[in-house]
DRENMAR-833048 format. One record per residue (C-alpha): residue in one letter; x, y, z. Coordinates in steps of 0.1 Angstrom, whole numbers, padded with zeros to 4 digits, always signed. Layout:
// residues N
AXYZ;...
END
This chain:
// residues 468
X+0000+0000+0000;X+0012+0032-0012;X+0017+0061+0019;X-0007+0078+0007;X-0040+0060+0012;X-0030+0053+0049;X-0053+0070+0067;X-0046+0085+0103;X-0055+0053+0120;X-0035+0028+0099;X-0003+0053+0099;X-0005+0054+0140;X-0012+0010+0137;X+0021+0017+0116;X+0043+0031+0145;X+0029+0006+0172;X+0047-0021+0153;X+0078+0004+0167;X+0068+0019+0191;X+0051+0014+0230;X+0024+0035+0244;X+0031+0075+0235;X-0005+0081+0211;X-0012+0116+0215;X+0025+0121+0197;X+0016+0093+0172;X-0016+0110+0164;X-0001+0140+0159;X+0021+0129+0132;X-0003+0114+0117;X-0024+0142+0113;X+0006+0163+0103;X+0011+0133+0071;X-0020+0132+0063;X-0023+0170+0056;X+0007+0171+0033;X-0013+0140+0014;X-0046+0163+0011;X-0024+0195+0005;X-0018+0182-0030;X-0049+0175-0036;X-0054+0210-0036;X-0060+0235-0069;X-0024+0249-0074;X-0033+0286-0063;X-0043+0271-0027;X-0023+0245-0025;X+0013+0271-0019;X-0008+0288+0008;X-0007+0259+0029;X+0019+0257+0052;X+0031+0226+0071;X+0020+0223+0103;X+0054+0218+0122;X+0053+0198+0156;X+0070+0205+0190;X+0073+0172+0213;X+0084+0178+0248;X+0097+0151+0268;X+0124+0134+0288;X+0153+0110+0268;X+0147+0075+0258;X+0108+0082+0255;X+0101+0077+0218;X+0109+0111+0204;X+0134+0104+0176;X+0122+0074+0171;X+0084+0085+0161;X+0099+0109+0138;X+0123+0086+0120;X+0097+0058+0115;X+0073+0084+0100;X+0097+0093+0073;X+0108+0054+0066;X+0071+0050+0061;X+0060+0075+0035;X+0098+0068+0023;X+0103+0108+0028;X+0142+0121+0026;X+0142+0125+0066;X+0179+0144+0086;X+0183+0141+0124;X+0204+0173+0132;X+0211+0186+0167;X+0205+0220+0178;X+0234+0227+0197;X+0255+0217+0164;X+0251+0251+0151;X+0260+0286+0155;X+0251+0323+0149;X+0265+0340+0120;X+0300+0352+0131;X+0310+0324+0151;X+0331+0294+0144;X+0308+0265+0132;X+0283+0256+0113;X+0254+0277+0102;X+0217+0264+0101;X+0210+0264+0059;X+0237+0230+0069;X+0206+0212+0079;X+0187+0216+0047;X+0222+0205+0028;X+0223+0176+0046;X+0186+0168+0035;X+0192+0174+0000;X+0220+0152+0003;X+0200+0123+0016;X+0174+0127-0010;X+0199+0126-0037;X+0208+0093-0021;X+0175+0078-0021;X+0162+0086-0053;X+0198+0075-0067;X+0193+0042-0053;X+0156+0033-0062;X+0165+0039-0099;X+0193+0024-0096;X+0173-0005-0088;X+0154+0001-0115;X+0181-0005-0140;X+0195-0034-0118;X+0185-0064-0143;X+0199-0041-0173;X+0238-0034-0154;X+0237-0070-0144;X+0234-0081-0182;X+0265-0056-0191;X+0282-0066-0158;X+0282-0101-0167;X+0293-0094-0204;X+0318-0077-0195;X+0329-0101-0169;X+0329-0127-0199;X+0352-0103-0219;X+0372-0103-0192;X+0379-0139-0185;X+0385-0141-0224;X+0358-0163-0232;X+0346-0146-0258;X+0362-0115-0281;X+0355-0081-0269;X+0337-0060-0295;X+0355-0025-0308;X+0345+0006-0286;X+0353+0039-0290;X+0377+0060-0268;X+0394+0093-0258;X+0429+0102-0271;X+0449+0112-0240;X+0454+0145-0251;X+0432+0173-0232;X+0399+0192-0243;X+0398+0211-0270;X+0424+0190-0287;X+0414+0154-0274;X+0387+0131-0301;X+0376+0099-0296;X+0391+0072-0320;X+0378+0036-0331;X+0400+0010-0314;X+0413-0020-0337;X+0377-0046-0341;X+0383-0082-0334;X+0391-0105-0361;X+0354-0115-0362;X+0358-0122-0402;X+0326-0133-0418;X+0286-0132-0407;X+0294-0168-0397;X+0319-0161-0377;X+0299-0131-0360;X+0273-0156-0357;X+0295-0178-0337;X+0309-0153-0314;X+0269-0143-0303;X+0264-0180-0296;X+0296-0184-0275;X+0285-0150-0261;X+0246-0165-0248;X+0262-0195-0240;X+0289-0183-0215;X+0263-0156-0201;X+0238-0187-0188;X+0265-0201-0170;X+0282-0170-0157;X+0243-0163-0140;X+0241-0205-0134;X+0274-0188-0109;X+0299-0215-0125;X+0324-0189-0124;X+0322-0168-0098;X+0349-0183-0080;X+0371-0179-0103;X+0396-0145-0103;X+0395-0119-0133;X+0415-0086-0137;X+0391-0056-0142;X+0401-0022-0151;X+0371+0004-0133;X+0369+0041-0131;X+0393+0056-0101;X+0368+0071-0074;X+0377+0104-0066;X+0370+0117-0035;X+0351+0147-0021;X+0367+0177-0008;X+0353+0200+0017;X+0363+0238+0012;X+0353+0263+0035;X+0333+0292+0016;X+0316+0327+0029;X+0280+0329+0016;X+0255+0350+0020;X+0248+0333+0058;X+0288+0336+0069;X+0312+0308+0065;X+0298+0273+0053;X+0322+0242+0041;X+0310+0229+0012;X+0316+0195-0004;X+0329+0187-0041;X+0336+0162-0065;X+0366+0171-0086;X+0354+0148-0119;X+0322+0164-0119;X+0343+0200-0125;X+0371+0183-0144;X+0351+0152-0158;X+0346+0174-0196;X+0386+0181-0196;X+0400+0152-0185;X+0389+0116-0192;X+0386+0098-0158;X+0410+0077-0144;X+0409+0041-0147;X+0425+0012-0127;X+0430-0024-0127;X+0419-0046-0101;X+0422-0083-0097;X+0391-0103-0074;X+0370-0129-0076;X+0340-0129-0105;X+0318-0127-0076;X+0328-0095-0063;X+0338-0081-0098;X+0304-0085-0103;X+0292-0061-0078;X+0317-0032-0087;X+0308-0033-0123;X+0271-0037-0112;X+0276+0000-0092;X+0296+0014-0127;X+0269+0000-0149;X+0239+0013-0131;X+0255+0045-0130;X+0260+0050-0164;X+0222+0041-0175;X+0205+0067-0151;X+0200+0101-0161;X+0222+0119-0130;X+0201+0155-0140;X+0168+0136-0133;X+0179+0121-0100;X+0190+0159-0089;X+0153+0170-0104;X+0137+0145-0087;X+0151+0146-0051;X+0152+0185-0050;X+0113+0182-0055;X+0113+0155-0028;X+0134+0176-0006;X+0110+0203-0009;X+0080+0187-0011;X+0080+0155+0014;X+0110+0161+0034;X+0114+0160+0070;X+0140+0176+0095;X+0138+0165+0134;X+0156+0191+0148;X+0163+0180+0185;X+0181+0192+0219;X+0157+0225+0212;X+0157+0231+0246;X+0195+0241+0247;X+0191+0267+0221;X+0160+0281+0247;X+0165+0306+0271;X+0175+0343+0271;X+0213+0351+0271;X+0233+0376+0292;X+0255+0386+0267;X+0284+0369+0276;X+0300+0332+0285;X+0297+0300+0264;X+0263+0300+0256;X+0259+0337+0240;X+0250+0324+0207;X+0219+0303+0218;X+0192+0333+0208;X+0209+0339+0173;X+0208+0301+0168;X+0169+0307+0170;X+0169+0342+0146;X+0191+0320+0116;X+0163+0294+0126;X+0136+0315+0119;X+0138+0323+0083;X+0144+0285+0073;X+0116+0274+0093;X+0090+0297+0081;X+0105+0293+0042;X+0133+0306+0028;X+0156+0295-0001;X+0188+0281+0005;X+0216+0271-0021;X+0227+0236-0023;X+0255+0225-0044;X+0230+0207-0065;X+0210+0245-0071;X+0188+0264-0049;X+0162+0244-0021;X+0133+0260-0009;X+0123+0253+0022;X+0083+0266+0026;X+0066+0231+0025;X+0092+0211+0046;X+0084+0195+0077;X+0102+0201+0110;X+0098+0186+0137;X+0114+0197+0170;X+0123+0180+0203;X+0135+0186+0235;X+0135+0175+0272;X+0126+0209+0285;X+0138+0199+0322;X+0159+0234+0327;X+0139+0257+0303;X+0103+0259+0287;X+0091+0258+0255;X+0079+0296+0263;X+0118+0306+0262;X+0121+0303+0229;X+0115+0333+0211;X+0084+0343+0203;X+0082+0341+0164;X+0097+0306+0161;X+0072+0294+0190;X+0047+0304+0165;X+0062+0283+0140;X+0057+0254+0156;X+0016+0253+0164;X+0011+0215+0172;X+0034+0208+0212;X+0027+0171+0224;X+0039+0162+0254;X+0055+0126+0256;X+0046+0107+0286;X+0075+0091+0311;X+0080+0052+0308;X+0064+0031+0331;X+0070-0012+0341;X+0039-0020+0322;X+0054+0001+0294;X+0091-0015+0293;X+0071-0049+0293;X+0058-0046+0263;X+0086-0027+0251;X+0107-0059+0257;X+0086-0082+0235;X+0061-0066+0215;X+0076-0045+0187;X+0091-0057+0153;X+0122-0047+0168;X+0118-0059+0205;X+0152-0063+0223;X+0140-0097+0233;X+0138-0107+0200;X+0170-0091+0190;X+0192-0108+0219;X+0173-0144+0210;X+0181-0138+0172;X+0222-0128+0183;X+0225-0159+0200;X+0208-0182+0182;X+0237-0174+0157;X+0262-0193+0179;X+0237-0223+0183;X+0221-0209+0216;X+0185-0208+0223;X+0176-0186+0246;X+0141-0186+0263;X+0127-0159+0284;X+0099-0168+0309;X+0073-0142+0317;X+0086-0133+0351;X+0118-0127+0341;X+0104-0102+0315;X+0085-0087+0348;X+0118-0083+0366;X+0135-0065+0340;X+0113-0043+0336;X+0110-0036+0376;X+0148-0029+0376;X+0146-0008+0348;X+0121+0017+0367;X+0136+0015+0399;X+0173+0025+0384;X+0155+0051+0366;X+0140+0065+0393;X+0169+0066+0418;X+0195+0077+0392;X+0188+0096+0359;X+0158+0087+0339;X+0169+0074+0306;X+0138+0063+0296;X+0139+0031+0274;X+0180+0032+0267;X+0181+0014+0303;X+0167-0015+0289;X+0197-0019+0267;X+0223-0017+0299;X+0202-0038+0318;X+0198-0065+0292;X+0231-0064+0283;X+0241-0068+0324;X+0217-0100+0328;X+0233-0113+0297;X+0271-0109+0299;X+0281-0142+0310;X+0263-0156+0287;X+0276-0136+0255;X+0307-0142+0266;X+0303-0180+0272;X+0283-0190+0239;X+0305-0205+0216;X+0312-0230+0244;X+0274-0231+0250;X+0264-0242+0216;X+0233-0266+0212;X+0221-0260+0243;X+0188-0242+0254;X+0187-0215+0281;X+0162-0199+0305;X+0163-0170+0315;X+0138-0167+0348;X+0134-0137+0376;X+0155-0156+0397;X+0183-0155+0373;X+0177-0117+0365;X+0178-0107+0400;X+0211-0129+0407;X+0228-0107+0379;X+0213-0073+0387;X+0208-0074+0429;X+0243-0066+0439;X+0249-0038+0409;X+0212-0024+0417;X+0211-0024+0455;X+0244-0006+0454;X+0235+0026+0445;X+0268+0044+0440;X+0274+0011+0418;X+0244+0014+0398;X+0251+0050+0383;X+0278+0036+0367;X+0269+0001+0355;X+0236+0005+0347;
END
């Protein structure tokens, strides 16, 4: 089912698969998704008047913040960027400056859509992979090509190479035979143990160049080839591996050359701009009003470079300019210190829909332990189970883990559902470290097990901050 007929319900059914308890938030995003989905259903005039609703969630860590926001975009497959707050700085000051968020999601969209048509064209490099692969082994002749002179543009032309002695329409006949037969067996995978030498293009890599725009300083990456690529032929090399692995690399170099590289850069500036998602979190220690001096002076100009992008503005991207009035953000913050208030005034009103996320109780880190897709129970059973260990937990000892988890949270700091991952990983140490010698044999894991791991560390308070 495309994202696009889920309705509010079925996208909040969605994020249970993912995530415990927390529906006022999941409803919330919903509603948000569902009014970019109706927003294009809109008649053009209208449809640029409507502004996304961006979302403020308050709460403490480990409650399901992040984690809401990057299921949502894996869902409607939306370019999505995590970016932290305090990672940025006013104009004037050393660091980066905010239009770096919507680089970074430009970036990630150019990544996406490469990849789906890539896969799109996946069958077609595989054919030319595999041919070539042939050619290479020397099974069959290669056919002439055409290729650069090594002198430089203007003065460089492309000549014919010598053909292959392929003589008469028999003869060419012969060669396409050879050629079908040795492609069935190269798929069949008769050869791909075997080792051929390949000769692919030399990736350059990307430099980063610090450059003043019209925001203050910004580093920029580029690609050399894509400056040089119409001067300069690109560099090739020869490697030796197995056809197996050959395969892959001229996979990657095939697919690349069949896509149209403007279209992908069309296509995921539009999705950028149109679907894209930025979670913006740690807004809380941006909040607050300064005094003008110490370590924390730029926090208030963090917010006024915030301001413009949030409400729409258009920022340039090495790939051309990104507007950002229809992109979705979506803050978060613990608000322990400060309040959501602090923040000034015109990027509160940027962000109309707050939901506050509720702490995480026992009954909650129960379910969190065994009922999503993803359930660390499931997780630890599957690690094990690759060294020939079953592990079983019983009910109770599900129980006592999630008691520990809430008492440690509640007489140290409250980490929400992270302390399920230092408990588990507590109950479990001896025997992670003892399953190789454990294999074919089936474990149980009861509360009386879980409490001879974790009593000594828990009742030990001084203890506990550290190992838990």
């Amino acid at each position: 089912m495309e994202w696009q007929e889920l309705t509010p319900r079925q996208i909040v059914a969605e994020l249970d698969k993912y995530i415990i308890g927390q529906e006022r938030a999941k409803r919330i995003v919903a509603i948000a998704l569902r009014n970019r989905y109706r927003r294009k259903l809109l008649p053009e005039n209208l449809r640029d008047e409507v502004a996304p609703k961006n979302i403020l969630m308050i709460g403490p860590t480990g409650v399901g913040k992040t984690e809401i926001a990057r299921r949502l975009a894996r869902l409607v497959k939306a370019p999505f960027v995590k970016v932290e707050a305090t990672k940025f700085t006013e104009v004037g000051y050393v660091g980066r400056d905010v239009d770096g968020m919507v680089r970074d999601l430009v970036d990630a969209s150019v990544r996406m859509v490469e990849q789906e048509r890539m896969a799109e064209v996946e069958y077609q490099a595989e054919e030319l992979a595999n041919l070539r692969l042939i050619e290479a082994l020397g099974l069959v002749p290669a056919p002439r090509r055409r290729k650069r002179t090594p002198i430089p543009f203007p003065f460089g032309r492309e000549i014919e190479e010598e053909p292959s002695d392929e003589g008469s329409d028999e003869e060419s006949s012969r060669i396409e035979r050879l050629r079908r037969h040795y492609l069935l067996r190269m798929k069949a995978g008769e050869f791909d143990e075997e080792e051929v030498e390949i000769e692919v293009e030399e990736q350059t890599p990307q430099l980063f160049v610090n450059v003043i725009g019209p925001q203050g300083m910004e580093q920029v990456g580029f690609d050399p080839a894509d400056i040089l690529g119409s001067l300069f032929p690109k560099r090739r090399r020869k490697r030796r591996m197995k056809v197996k692995d050959a395969r892959k690399v001229l996979m990657q170099e095939e697919a690349q050359k069949l896509i149209d590289r403007d279209e992908v850069i069309r296509e995921a500036i539009r999705r950028a701009e149109e679907d894209g998602i930025i979670f913006v979190d740690e807004m809380d220690k941006i909040a607050g009003r300064e005094k003008g001096y110490g370590p924390d002076v730029s926090r208030e100009g963090v917010q006024r470079d915030l301001l413009p992008i949030v409400e729409g503005s258009t920022v340039m991207t090495r790939y051309g300019p990104v507007h950002t009035h229809h992109i979705l953000f979506i803050a978060a913050g613990a608000f322990h210190v400060t309040k959501p208030s602090d923040l000034i005034p015109e990027l509160q009103g940027r962000f109309p829909l707050r939901v506050e996320l509720d702490p995480l109780t026992k009954e909650d880190f129960k379910r969190i332990l065994v009922e999503p897709e993803n359930a660390l129970v499931k997780q630890y059973t599957a690690l094990l189970a690759t060294e020939g260990v079953t592990l079983k937990f019983t009910e109770d000892a599900i129980e006592a883990i999630a008691y520990y988890a809430e008492k440690v949270n509640e007489e140290t700091e409250n980490i929400g559902a992270r302390r399920l991952h230092t408990i588990m990983e507590k109950v479990l140490e001896d025997i992670s470290f003892r399953a190789p010698e454990l294999a074919g044999e089936t474990i149980v894991i009861d509360a009386e097990y879980v409490k001879r791991q974790l009593e000594g560390v828990v009742k030990d308070r001084d203890l506990s901050r550290y190992i838990l």
